[in-house]
N, C-alpha and C positions, 0 to 999 in steps of 0.2 A: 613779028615782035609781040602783037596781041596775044597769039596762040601757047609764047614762053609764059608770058604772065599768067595767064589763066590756067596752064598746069600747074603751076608754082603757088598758085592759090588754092589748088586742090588739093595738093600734097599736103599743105601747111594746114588747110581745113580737116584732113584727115588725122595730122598729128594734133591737132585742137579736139578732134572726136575723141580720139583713143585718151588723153592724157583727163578728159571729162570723165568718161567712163571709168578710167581708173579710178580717180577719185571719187566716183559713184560707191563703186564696189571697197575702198576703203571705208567711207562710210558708212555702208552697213555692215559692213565687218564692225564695225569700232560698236554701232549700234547692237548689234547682237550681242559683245558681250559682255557693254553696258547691263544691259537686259539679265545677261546670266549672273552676273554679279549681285543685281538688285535681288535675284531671287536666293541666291547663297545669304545675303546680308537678313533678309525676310526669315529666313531658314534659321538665322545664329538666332536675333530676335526672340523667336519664337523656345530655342531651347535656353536662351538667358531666364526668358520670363519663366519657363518651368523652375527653372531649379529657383530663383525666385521667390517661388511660391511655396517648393517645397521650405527654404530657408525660415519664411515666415510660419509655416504649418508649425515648425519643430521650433520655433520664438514661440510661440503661443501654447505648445504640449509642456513645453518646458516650466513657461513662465507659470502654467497651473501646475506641475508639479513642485516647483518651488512655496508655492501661497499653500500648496498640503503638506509638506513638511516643517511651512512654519507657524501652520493653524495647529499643529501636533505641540509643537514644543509646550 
């Protein structure tokens, strides 16, 4: 009777390994591409702030050519 139990323990122990591991490897899945994400997210960021910048460049060329055509009048 011992010797039932103690396979029976094994088996279940081994489906307790496998079902770990799985969820090991779902985790880093999920973690990687967390990860890719953040750098897509870094990536838009970074071309927001350009154009941005450009927006303000051309507020500012603008705004002095408006104060020269109305230092003219």
């Amino acid at each position: 009777m011992l010797s039932v139990i103690m396979v029976g323990q094994n088996i279940m122990g081994k489906a307790s390994d496998t079902r770990a591991e799985m969820t090991y490897k779902d985790a880093d899945a999920t973690f990687h591409e967390a990860e890719q994400i953040q750098q897509h997210l870094l990536a838009q960021d970074a071309a927001v702030n350009a154009l941005f910048d450009k927006v303000m460049a051309l507020e500012v060329a603008l705004g002095k050519a408006l104060a020269n055509v109305e230092g003219k009048k």
